[in-house]
KEKE-3310 file (N, C-alpha, C; in steps of 0.2 Angstrom, whole numbers, plus 5000, padded with zeros to 4 digits):
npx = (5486:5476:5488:5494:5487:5482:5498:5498:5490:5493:5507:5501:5490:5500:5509:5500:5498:5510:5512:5523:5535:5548:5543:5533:5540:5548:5537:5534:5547:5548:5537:5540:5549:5545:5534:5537:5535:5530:5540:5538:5532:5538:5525:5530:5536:5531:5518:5514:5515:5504:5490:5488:5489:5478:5470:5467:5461:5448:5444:5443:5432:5424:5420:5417:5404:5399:5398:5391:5378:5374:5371:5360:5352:5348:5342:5352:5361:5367:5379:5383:5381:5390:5402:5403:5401:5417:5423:5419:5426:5440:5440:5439:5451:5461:5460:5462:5478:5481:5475:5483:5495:5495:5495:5508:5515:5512:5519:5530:5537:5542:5536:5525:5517:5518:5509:5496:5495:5491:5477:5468:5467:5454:5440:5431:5439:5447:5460:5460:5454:5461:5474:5467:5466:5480:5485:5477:5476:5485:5494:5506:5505:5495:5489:5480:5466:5454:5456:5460:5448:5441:5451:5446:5434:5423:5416:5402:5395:5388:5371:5374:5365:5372:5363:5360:5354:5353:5342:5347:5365:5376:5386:5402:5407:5422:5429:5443:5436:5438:5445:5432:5425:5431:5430:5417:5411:5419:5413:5402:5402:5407:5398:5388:5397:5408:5410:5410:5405:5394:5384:5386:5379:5369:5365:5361:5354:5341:5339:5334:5339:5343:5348:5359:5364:5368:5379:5388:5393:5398:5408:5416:5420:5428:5437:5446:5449:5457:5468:5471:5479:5488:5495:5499:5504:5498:5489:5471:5464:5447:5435:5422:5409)
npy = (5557:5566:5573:5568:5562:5576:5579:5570:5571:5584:5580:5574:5579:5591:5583:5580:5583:5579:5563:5552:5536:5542:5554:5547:5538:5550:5555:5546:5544:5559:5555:5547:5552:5562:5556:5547:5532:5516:5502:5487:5472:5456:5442:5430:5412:5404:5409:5409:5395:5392:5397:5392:5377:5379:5383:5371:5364:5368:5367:5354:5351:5358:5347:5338:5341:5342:5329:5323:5330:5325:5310:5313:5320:5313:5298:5284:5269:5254:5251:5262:5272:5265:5267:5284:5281:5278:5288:5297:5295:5295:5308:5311:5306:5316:5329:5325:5324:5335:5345:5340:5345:5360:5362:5358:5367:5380:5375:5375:5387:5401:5414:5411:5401:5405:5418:5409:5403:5415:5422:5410:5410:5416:5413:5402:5403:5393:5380:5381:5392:5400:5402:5403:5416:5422:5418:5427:5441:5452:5461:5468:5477:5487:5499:5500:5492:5498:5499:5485:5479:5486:5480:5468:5468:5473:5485:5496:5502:5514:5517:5528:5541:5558:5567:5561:5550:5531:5519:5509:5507:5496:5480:5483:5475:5471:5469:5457:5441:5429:5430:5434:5424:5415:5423:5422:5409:5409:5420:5414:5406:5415:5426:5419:5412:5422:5435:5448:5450:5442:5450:5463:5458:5454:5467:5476:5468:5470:5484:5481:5475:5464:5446:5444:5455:5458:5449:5453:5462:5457:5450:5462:5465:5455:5452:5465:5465:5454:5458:5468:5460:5452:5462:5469:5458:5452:5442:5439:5447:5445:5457:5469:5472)
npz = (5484:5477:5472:5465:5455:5447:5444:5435:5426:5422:5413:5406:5398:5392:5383:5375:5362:5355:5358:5357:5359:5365:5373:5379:5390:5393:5403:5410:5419:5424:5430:5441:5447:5453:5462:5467:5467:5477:5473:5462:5468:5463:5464:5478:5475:5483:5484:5472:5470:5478:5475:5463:5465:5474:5465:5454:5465:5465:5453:5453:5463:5458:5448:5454:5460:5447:5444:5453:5452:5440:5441:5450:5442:5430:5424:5425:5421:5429:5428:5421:5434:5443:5438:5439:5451:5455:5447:5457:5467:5463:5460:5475:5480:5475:5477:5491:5491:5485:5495:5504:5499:5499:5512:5512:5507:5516:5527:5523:5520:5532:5536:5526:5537:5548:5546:5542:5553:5560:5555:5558:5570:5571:5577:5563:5553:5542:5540:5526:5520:5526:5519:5506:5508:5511:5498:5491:5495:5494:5505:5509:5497:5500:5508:5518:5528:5524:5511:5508:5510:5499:5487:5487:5482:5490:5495:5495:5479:5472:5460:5449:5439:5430:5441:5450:5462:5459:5465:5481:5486:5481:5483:5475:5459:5456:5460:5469:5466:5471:5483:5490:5488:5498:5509:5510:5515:5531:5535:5536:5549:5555:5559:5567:5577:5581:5595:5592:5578:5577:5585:5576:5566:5572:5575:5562:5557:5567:5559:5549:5539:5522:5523:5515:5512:5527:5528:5517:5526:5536:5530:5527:5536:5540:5532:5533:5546:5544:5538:5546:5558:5549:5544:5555:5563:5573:5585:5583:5593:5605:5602:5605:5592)
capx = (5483:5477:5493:5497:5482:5485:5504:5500:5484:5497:5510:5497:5490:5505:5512:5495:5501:5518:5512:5529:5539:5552:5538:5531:5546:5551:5534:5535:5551:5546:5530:5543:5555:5543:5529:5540:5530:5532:5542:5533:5538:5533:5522:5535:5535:5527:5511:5511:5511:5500:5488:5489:5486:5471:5464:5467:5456:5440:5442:5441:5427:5418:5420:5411:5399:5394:5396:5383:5372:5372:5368:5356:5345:5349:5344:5356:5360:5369:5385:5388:5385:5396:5409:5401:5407:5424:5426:5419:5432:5445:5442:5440:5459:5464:5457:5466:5481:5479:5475:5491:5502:5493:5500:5516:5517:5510:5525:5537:5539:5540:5530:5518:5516:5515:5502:5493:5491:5488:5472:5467:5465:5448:5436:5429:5444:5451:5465:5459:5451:5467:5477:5465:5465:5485:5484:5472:5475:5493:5494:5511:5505:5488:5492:5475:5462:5449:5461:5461:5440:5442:5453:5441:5426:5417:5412:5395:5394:5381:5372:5371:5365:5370:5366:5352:5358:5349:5344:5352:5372:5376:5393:5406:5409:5427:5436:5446:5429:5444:5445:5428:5422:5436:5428:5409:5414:5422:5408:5394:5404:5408:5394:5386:5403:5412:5404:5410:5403:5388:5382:5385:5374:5360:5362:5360:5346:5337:5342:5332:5346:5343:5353:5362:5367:5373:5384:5391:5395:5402:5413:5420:5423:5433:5443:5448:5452:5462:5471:5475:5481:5492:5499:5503:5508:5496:5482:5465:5459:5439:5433:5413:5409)
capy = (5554:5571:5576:5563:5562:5581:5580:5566:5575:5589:5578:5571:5585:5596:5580:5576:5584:5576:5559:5547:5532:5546:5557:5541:5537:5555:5557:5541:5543:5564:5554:5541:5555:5569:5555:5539:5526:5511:5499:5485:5466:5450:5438:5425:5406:5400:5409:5406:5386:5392:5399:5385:5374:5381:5386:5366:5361:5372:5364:5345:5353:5359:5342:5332:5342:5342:5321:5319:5332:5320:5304:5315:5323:5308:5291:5281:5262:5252:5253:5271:5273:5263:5272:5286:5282:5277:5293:5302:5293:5297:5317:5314:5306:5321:5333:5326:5323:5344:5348:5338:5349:5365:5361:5357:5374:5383:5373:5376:5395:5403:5418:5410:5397:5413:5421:5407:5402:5421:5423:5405:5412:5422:5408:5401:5403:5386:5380:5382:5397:5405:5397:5408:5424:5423:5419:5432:5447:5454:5464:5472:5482:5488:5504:5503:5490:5502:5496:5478:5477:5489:5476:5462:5471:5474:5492:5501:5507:5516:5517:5537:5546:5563:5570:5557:5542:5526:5511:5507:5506:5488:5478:5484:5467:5472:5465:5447:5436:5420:5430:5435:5417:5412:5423:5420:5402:5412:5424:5411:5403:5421:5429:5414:5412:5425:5439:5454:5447:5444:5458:5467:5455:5456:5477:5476:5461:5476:5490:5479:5473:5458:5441:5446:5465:5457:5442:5457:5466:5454:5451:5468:5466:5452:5458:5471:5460:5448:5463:5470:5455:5450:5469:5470:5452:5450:5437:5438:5445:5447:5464:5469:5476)
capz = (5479:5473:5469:5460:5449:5445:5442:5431:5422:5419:5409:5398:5394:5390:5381:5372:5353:5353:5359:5355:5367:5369:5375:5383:5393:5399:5406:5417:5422:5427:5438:5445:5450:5456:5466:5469:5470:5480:5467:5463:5468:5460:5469:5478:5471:5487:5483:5464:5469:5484:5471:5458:5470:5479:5458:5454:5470:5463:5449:5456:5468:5452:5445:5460:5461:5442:5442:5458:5450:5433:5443:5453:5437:5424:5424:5424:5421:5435:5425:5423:5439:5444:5433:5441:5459:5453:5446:5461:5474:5461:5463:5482:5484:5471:5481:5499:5487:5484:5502:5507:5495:5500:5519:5512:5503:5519:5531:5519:5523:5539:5535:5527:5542:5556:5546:5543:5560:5564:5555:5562:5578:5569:5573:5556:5548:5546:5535:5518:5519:5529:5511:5501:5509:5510:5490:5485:5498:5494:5510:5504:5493:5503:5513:5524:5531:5521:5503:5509:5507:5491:5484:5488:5480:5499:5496:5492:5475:5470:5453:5448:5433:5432:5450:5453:5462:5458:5468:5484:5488:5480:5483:5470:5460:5453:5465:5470:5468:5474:5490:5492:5490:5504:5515:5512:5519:5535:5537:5540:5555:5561:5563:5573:5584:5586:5596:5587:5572:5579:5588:5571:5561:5575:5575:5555:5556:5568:5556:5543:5534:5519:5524:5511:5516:5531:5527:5515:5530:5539:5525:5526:5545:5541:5527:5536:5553:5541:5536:5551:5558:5544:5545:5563:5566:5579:5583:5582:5602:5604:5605:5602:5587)
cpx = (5481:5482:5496:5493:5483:5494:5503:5496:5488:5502:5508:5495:5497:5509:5506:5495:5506:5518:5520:5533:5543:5549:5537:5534:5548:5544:5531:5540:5552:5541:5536:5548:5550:5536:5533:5537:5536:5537:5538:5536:5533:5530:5528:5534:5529:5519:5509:5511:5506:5492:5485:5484:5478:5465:5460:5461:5451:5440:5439:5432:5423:5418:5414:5405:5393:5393:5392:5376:5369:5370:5359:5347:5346:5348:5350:5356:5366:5377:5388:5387:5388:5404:5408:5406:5414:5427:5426:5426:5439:5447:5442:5449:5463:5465:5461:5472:5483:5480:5481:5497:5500:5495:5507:5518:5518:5516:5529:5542:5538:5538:5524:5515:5514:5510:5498:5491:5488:5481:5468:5463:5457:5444:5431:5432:5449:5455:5464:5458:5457:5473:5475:5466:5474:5487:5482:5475:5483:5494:5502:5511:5499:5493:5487:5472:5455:5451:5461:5452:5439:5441:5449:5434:5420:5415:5408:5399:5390:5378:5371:5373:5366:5371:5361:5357:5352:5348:5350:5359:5372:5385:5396:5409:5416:5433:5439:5440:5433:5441:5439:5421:5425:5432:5419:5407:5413:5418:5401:5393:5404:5402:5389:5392:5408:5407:5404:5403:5396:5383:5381:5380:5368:5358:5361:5353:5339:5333:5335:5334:5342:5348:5359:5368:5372:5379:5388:5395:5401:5407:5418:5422:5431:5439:5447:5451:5460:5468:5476:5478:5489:5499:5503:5505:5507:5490:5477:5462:5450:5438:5423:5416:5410)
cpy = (5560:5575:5573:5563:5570:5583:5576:5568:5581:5587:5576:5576:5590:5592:5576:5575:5579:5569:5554:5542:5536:5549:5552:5541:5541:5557:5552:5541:5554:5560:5552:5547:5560:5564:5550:5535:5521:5507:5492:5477:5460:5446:5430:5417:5402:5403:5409:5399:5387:5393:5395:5379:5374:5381:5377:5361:5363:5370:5355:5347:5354:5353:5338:5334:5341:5336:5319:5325:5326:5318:5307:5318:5317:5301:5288:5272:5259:5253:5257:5273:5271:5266:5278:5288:5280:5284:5299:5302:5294:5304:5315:5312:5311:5326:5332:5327:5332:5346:5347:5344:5356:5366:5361:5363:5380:5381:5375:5383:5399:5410:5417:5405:5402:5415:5417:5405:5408:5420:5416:5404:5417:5415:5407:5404:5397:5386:5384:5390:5403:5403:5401:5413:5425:5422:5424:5441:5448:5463:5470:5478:5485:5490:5503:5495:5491:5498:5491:5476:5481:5485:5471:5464:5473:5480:5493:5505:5507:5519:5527:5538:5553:5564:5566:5550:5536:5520:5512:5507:5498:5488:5479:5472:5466:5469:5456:5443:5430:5423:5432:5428:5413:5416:5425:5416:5405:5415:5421:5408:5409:5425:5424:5411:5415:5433:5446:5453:5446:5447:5463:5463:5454:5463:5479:5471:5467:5479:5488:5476:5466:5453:5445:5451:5460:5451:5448:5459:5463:5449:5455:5468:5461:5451:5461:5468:5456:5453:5466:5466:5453:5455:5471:5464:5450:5447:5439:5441:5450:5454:5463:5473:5481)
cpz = (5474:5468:5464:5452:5445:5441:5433:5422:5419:5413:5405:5394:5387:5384:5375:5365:5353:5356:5355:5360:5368:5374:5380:5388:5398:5404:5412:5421:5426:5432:5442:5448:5455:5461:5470:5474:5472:5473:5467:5465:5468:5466:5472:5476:5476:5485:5477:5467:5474:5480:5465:5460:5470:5470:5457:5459:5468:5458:5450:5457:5464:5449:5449:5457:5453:5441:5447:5455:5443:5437:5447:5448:5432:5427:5421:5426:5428:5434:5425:5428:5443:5442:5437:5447:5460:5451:5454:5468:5469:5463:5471:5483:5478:5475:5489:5496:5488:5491:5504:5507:5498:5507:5517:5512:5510:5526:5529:5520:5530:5539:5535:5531:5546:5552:5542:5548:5562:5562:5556:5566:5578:5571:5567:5551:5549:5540:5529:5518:5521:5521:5504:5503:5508:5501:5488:5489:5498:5499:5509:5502:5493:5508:5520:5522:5525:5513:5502:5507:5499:5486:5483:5485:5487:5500:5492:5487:5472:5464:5452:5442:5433:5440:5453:5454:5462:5461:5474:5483:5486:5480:5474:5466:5455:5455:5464:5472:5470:5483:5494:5494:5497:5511:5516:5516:5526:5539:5539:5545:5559:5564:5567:5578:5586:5588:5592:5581:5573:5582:5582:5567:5565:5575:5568:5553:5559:5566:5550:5539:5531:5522:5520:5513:5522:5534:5522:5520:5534:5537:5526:5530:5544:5537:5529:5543:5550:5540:5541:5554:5557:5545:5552:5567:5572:5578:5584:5593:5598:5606:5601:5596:5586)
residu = (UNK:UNK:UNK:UNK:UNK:UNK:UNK:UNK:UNK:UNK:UNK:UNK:UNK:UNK:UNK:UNK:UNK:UNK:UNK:UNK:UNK:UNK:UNK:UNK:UNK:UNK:UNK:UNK:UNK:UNK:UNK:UNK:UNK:UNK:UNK:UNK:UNK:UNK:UNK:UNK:UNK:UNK:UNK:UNK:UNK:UNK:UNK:UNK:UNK:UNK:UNK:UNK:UNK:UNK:UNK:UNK:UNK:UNK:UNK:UNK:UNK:UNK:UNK:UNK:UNK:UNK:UNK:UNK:UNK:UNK:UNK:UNK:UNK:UNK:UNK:UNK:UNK:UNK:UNK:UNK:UNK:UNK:UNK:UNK:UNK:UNK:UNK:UNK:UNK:UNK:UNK:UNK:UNK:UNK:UNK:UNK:UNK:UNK:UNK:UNK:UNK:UNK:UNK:UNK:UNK:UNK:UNK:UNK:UNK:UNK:UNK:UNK:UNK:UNK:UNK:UNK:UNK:UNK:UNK:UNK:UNK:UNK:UNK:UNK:UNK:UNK:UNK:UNK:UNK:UNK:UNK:UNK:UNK:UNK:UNK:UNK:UNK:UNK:UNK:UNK:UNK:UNK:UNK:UNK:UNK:UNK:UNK:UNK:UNK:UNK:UNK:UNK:UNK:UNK:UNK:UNK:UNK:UNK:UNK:UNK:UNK:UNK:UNK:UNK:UNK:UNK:UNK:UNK:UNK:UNK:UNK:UNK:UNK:UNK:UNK:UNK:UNK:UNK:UNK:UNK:UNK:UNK:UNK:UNK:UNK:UNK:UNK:UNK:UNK:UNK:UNK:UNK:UNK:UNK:UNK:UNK:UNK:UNK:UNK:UNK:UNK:UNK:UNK:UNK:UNK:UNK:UNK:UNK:UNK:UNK:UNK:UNK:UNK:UNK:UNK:UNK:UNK:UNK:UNK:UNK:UNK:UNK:UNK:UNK:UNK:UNK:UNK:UNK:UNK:UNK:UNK:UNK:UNK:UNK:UNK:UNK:UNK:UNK:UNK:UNK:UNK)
# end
């Protein structure tokens, strides 16, 4: 990576008077000859509808919830809510409707049916949530475990001026907040059923750790478990933390 950020910090420079797409041009096609990157490859159709799908459902799911909060802060006449519950049983058959297809999508491929079931075998990782992480996490083009929490926003970063750092380590929020919602769900099951997971979030509860800090954490475990998994095409066995 070093080598690359310097190769590339050399062509710009050297190329920085005489900016032009000829220029442009010779100076990607000098990166791509002298670092060669991976090449890059679209996402396949299965996970554009897989993705579609899953965005579609969050928005039903953002529906309900804003037409039971109406009825719940607003009076209302007997009427509208009656209209009310007619819409609501309309999003729920939308919604199983949605589910159905997001099954279909996930049988449909024999990839993503094996590594659906693989992370599965995590307990508190149940369909849907295995449906997100396979949408959000493009395991592909993620060399490390370490890259896979990165990518998800699950690393400490720290506010600093100058050479003074400020305030605690807080979660970086740049990352895939889809995938990070998928395994907030994941992470409230894991760390009370599986014992990994567990033991980590009683040696941080210890430590002192905010709720917060360790449902973070036990995010980062499981990003990383999801990752490894997915990468080496093996299930889920228990080990401690």
């Amino acid at each position: 990576m070093t080598k690359m950020l310097t190769n590339s910090r050399n062509l710009l420079v050297s190329n920085y008077l005489t900016s032009s797409d000829a220029v442009d041009a010779r100076m990607l096609a000098q990166f791509c000859a002298s670092e060669r990157p991976a090449l890059w490859e679209p996402d396949s159709d299965e996970i554009l509808s897989l993705r579609g799908l899953l965005a579609y459902r969050d928005q039903l799911i953002a529906q309900r919830i804003a037409l039971t909060q109406i009825v719940q802060s607003v009076a209302v006449g007997a009427t509208l809510l009656k209209m009310n519950e007619t819409h609501l049983v309309g999003i729920a058959e939308m919604v199983k409707q949605i589910e159905s297809q997001i099954q279909g999508v996930l049988c449909s491929d024999v990839t993503l049916s094996r590594n659906a079931q693989l992370l599965q075998t995590i307990p508190g990782v149940a369909s849907l949530t295995a449906a997100n992480v396979l949408a959000e996490l493009p395991v592909h083009r993620l060399h490390s475990a370490k890259a896979a929490a990165a990518y998800a926003g699950l690393t400490p970063a720290e506010r600093q001026s100058g050479t003074s750092v400020k305030g605690k380590p807080r979660i970086c929020k740049t990352g895939n907040a889809k995938l990070r919602r998928a395994l907030y769900m994941a992470a409230l099951t894991a760390k009370r059923k599986v014992p990994a997971f567990k033991e980590l979030a009683d040696r941080l509860e210890a430590r002192g750790k905010s709720g917060k800090q360790i449902i973070v954490a036990v995010m980062h475990k499981l990003v990383r478990l999801a990752y490894s998994l997915l990468k080496n095409q093996r299930p889920y066995q228990p080990v401690s933390a």
